[in-house]
C-alpha positions as CSV (number, residue, x, y, z in Angstrom):
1,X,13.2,19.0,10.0
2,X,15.7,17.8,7.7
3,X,20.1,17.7,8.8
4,X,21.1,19.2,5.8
5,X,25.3,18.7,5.9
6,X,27.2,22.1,5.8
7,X,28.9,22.0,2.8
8,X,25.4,20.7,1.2
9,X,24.1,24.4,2.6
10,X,27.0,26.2,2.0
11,X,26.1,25.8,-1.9
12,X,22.6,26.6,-1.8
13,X,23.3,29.6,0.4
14,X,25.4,30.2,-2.8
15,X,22.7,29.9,-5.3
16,X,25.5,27.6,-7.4
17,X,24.8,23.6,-6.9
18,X,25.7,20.2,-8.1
19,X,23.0,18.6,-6.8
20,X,20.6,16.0,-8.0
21,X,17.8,13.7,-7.1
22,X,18.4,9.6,-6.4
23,X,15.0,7.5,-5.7
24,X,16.0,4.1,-3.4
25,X,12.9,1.4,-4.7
26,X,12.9,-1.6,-2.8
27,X,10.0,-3.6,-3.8
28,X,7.8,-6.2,-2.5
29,X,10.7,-8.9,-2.8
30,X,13.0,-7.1,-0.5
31,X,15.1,-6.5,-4.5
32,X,16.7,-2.7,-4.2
33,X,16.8,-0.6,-7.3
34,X,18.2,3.1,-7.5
35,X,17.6,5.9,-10.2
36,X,18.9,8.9,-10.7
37,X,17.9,11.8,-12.8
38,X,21.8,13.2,-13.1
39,X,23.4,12.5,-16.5
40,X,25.9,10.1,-14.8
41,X,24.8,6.4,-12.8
42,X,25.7,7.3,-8.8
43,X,26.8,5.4,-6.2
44,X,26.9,5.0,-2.8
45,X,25.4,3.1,0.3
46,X,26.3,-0.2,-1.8
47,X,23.8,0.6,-4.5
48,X,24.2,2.3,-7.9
49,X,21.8,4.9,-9.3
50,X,21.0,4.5,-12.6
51,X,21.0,7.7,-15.5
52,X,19.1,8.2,-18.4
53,X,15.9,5.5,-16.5
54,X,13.9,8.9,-17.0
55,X,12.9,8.0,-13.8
56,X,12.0,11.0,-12.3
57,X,8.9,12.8,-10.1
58,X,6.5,15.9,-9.7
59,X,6.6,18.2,-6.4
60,X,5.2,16.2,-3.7
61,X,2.3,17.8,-2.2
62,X,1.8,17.8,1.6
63,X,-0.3,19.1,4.1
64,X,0.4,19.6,8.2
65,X,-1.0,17.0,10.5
66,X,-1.7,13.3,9.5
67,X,-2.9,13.9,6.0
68,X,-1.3,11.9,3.4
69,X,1.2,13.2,1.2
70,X,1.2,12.4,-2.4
71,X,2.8,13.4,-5.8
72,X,3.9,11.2,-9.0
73,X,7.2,9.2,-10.3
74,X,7.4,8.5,-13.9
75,X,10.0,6.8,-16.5
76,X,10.9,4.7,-19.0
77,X,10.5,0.7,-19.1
78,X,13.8,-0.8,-18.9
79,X,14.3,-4.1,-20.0
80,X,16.3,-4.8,-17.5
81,X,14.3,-3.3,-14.6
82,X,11.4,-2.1,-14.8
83,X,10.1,-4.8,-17.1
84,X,6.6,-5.3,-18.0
85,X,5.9,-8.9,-16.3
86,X,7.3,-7.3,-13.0
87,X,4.9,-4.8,-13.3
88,X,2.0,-7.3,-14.6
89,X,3.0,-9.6,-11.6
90,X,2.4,-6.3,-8.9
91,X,5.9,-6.2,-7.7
92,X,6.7,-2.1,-8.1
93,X,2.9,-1.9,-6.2
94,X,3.5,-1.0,-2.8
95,X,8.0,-0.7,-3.3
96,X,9.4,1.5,-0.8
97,X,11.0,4.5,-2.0
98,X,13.5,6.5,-0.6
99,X,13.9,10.1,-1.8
100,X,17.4,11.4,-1.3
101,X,19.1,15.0,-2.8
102,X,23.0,14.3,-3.7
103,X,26.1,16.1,-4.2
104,X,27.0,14.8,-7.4
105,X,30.6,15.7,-7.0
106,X,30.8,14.1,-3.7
107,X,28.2,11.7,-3.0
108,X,28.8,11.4,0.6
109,X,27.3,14.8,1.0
110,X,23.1,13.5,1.1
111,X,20.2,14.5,2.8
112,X,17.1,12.2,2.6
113,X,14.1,14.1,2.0
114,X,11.2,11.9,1.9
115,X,10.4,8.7,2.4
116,X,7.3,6.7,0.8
117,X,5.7,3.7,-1.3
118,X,4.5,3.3,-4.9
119,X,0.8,3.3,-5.0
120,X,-0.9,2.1,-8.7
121,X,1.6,1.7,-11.1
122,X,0.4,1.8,-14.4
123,X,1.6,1.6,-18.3
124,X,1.3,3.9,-20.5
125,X,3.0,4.1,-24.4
126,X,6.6,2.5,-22.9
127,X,6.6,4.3,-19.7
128,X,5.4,3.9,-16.3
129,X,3.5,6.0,-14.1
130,X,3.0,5.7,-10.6
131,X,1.3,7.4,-7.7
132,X,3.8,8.5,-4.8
133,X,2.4,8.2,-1.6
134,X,3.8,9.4,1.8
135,X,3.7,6.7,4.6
136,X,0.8,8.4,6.4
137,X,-1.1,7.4,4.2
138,X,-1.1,3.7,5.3
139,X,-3.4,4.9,8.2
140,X,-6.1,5.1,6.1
141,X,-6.3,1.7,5.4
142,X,-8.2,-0.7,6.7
143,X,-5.8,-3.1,8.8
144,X,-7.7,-6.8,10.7
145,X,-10.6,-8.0,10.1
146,X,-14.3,-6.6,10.6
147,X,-16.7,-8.8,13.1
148,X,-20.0,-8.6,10.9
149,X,-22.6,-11.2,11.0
150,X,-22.0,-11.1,7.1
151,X,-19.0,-12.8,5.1
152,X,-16.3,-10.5,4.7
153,X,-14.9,-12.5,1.7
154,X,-15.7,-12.2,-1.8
155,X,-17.2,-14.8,-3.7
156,X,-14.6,-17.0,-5.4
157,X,-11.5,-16.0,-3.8
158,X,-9.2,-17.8,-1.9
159,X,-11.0,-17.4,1.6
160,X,-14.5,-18.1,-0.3
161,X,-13.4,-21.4,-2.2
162,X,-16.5,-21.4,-4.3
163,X,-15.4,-22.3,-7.7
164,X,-16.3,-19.8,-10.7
165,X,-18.2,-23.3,-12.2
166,X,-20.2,-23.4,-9.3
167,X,-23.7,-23.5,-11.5
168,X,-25.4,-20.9,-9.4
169,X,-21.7,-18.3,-9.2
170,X,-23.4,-15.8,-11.4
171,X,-26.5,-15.3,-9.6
172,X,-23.8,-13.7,-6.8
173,X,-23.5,-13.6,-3.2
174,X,-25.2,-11.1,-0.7
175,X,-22.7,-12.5,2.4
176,X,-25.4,-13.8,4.3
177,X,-25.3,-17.4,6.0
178,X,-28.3,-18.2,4.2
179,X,-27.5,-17.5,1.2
180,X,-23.9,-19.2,1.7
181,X,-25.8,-22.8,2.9
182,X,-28.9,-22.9,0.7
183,X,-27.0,-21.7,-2.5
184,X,-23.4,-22.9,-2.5
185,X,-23.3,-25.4,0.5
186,X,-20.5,-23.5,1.3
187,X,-21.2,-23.0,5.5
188,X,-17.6,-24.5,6.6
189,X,-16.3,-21.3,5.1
190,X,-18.2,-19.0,6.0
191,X,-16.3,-15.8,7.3
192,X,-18.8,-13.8,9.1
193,X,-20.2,-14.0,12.6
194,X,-24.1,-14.8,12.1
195,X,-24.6,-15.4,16.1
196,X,-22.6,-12.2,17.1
197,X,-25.4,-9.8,19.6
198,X,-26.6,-6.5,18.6
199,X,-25.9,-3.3,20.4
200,X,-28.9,-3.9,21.9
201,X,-27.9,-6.9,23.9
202,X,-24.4,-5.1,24.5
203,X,-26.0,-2.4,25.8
204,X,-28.4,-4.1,27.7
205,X,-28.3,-4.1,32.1
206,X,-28.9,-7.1,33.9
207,X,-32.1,-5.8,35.4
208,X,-33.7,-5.7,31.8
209,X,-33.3,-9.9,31.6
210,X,-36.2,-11.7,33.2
211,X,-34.1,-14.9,33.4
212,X,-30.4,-14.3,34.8
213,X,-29.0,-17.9,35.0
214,X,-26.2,-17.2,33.8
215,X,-26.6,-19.0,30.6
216,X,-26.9,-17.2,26.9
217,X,-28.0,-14.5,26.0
218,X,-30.3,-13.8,23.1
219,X,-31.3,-17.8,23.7
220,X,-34.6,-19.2,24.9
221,X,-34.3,-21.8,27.2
C-alpha cells in the first residue's frame, strides 16, 4: 500500500492538484536519468527531471499474486539522452525505472508508485518505445544453467567459439557431443553433460544392481 504524505491527500481529497509524473532511469551503466512530463524540468533527490523529453507512459496493467505487471513508456530521441547509439549499443534494455507522482509546487511532497525495468526498447520515426515491466516479472526468467547431456550454447557464440568460417557452420549444430567432435572438433567446449544418468538410474534401488561394488553406475566392468 502506498504512504501517500497528507498534504499530497489533502489535494486529491480536494479534486484540485498540482501534481505530475517523474520516471528515475538508471540504466545498465549504473548512469541516472530523470523525465518528467510537467511543463517545467524538476528536481529533487540530486537529480533533475527533464520537460518537454515527451517521455511519458500508458496505465500500467496489473494483476494480484505474482503475475507480472506491464504497460508502455514512450518519447522523443534526445540528442543528448536518449541517443540512438545508446540505444543500438542495449544500454536503455533492462534500465531500472522508478515511477514517482510529485507536487510540482513543492517537490518534497512524493510518493513512489511503481518501480520497474525497460524491457525491448525500440525506434520508431524519432521516438522510442519501450515495454514497462514490473519486477515480478524477472521470475519468469530462466536464472543458472540447465544440466542436459546436450550443449546449452549456441553455435558461434562466445561459449561455442566455433568461428562463422568454420567450412561446415552452415550445415548447423544439433548440441550433441557427436556432432560437436566429428563436425567441428570442437569437444574442449563442449557445454553439456553427455555422461550425466537418466531418471532411470536415479530412480533406481540398490537391490535392482546385480553388481554393487561400489564402483559406477551405468558402467560395465
Amino acid at each position: 500500500m502506498l504512504s501517500i504524505p497528507p498534504a499530497m491527500q489533502a489535494s486529491l481529497d480536494a479534486g484540485v492538484t498540482s501534481h505530475a509524473w517523474c520516471w528515475r532511469v538508471t540504466r545498465s551503466d549504473d548512469a541516472e536519468f530523470g523525465f518528467t512530463d510537467h511543463d517545467r524540468d524538476l528536481d529533487f533527490d540530486g537529480l533533475i527531471y527533464r520537460a518537454g523529453s515527451g517521455f511519458g507512459g500508458a496505465d500500467i496493467e496489473a494483476a494480484p499474486g505474482l503475475a507480472p505487471s506491464q504497460g508502455d513508456l514512450a518519447g522523443a530521441l534526445d540528442s543528448e539522452v536518449l541517443t540512438e547509439a545508446d540505444l543500438a549499443a542495449g544500454l536503455w534494455g533492462g534500465a531500472r525505472v522508478e515511477c514517482w507522482r510529485v507536487d510540482w509546487s513543492d517537490t518534497a511532497l512524493r510518493v513512489l508508485v511503481s518501480t520497474g525495468e525497460l524491457g525491448e526498447v525500440r525506434r520508431i520515426d524519432g521516438r522510442f518505445e519501450a515495454e514497462l515491466l514490473g519486477l515480478a516479472h524477472r521470475l519468469e526468467r530462466v536464472t543458472g544453467r540447465v544440466f542436459t547431456r546436450r550443449c546449452d550454447a549456441s553455435l558461434g557464440d562466445a561459449r561455442c567459439g566455433v568461428s562463422p568460417e568454420h567450412p561446415d557452420f552452415a550445415s548447423g549444430c544439433d548440441q550433441r557431443l557427436a556432432t560437436c567432435g566429428g563436425r567441428f572438433a570442437n569437444i574442449i567446449n563442449f557445454r553439456g553433460f553427455p555422461h550425466m544418468v537418466g531418471n532411470d538410474v536415479l530412480q533406481a534401488s540398490a537391490a535392482s544392481e546385480a553388481i554393487r561394488d561400489g564402483g559406477s553406475r551405468g558402467q560395465s566392468s
